[in-house]
C-alpha positions, 0 to 999 in steps of 0.5 A, spaced: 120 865 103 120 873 101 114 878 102 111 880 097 114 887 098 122 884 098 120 880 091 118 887 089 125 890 091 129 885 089 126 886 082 127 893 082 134 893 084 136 887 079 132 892 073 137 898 076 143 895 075 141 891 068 141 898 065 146 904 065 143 909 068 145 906 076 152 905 074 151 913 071 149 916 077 153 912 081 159 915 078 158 921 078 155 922 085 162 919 087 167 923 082 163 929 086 163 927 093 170 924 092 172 932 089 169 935 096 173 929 100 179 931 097 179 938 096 181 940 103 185 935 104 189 937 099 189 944 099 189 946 106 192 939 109 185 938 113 182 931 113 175 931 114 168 929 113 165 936 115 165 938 108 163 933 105 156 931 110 155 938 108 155 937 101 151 931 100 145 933 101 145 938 097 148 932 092 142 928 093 137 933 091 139 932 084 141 924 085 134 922 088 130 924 085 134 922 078 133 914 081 126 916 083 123 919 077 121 913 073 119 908 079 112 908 077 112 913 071 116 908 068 111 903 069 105 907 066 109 909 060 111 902 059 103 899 061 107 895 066 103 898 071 096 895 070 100 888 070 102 890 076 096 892 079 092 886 076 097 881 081 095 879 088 098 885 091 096 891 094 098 899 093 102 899 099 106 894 097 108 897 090 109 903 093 114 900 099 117 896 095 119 902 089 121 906 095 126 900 099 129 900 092 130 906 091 133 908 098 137 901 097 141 903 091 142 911 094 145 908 101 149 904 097 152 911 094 153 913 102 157 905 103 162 908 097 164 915 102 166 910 107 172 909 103 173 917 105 172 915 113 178 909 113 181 915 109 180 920 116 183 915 120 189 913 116 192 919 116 187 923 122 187 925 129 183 925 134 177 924 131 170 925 133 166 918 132 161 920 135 160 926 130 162 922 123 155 917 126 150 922 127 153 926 120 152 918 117 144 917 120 143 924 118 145 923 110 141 916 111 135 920 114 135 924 109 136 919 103 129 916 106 125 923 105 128 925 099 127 917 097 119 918 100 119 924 096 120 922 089 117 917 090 110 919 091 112 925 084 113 918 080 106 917 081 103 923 079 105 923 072 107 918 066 113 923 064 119 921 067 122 929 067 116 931 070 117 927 075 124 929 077 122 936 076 116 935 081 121 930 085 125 936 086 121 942 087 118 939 093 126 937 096 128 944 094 122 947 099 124 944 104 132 944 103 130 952 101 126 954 108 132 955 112 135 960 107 129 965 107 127 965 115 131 972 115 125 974 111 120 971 115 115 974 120 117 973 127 111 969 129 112 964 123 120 962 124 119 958 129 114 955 125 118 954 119 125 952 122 122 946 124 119 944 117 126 945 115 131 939 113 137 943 114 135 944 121 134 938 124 140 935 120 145 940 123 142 938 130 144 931 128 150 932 124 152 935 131 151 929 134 145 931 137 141 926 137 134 929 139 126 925 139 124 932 135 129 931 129 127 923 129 120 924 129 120 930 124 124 925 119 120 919 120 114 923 119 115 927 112 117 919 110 110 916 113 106 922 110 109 922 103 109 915 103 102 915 105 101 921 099 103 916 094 098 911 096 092 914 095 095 917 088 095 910 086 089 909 089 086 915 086 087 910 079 081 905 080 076 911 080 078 914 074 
């Protein structure tokens, strides 16, 4: 028997792919890393996932929080929301499973790639497995934040813009924060460094798998996640 979180999932995938806006976003974020993909192939004879493991965190700052926004500003908008709330189901559950489907439907973006992955070992040599793991656990890891993220800006507001918009200002700082340490006083760098995401995802996709950068991704997932609890919680006080 499905858990009461699995039965959500299962109902939010199926309301993702019996509209447009999955098949749309799904697309574009193919044609785009597709484009990436083959660029250095093609221009410099280069085949790699090097580039692309580069370019799609900066993909997923507009992707995710595009899949996230309406997960439960959607619901207010519509007034599913207080049905949903009536049924003998908890916040937490909502909440995991809006952030499973969620995570579910970008994973399957990251599955898609692997046909650039079976295009490096048709035509590569010598290539790194080790390396093209860890840069796939990194992009997964990413997707979970980023997944937590816009899932928690969701039930901030009822406008799905607003959403994204809040969705993707949260990504942006910790995205940006490795690009403004040269600006930072000496005694807040490494403070700083290890908030960014870029950092811990460049120790991963080097193949180095450290606890640090685990638990860093683990946490910011465990803390968003609990921040959109309460959020919705929040509602039966009003």
């Amino acid at each position: 028997m499905l858990s009461k979180t699995a039965i959500l999932v299962k109902n939010e995938l199926r309301n993702y792919f019996h509209s447009a806006s999955a098949y749309v976003v799904l697309v574009v974020f193919l044609l785009i890393t597709g484009w990436f993909f083959a660029s250095p192939l093609f221009i410099v004879g280069q085949a790699e996932l090097r580039s692309l493991f580069g370019t799609i965190p900066w993909i997923f700052l507009l992707f995710i929080p595009a899949i996230t926004m309406g997960s439960i500003a959607k619901e207010k908008t519509a007034g599913t929301l207080e049905t949903l709330t009536t049924l003998p189901l908890k916040e937490s559950q909502i909440i995991m499973g809006k952030y499973w489907a969620a995570l579910l439907l970008t994973l399957v973006g990251v599955v898609f790639t692997l046909v650039h992955f079976v295009t490096i070992v048709m035509l590569g040599s010598n290539i790194d497995y080790g390396a093209i793991f860890c840069g796939y656990l990194g992009l997964i890891l990413i997707g979970a934040v980023y997944s937590s993220i816009g899932i928690f800006a969701s039930t901030l507001t009822n406008n799905q813009i607003v959403a994204f918009i809040v969705s993707f200002l949260f990504i942006f700082f910790f995205v940006i924060i490795e690009f403004i340490l040269i600006f930072l006083p000496g005694s807040l760098v490494e403070i700083f460094q290890y908030l960014s995401i870029g950092y811990h995802f460049s120790n991963i996709s080097r193949g180095v798998i450290d606890s640090r950068n685990i638990i860093y991704f683990l946490s910011l997932i465990v803390f968003f996640l609990r921040l959109a609890v309460i959020s919705m919680e929040t509602r039966k006080w009003k």
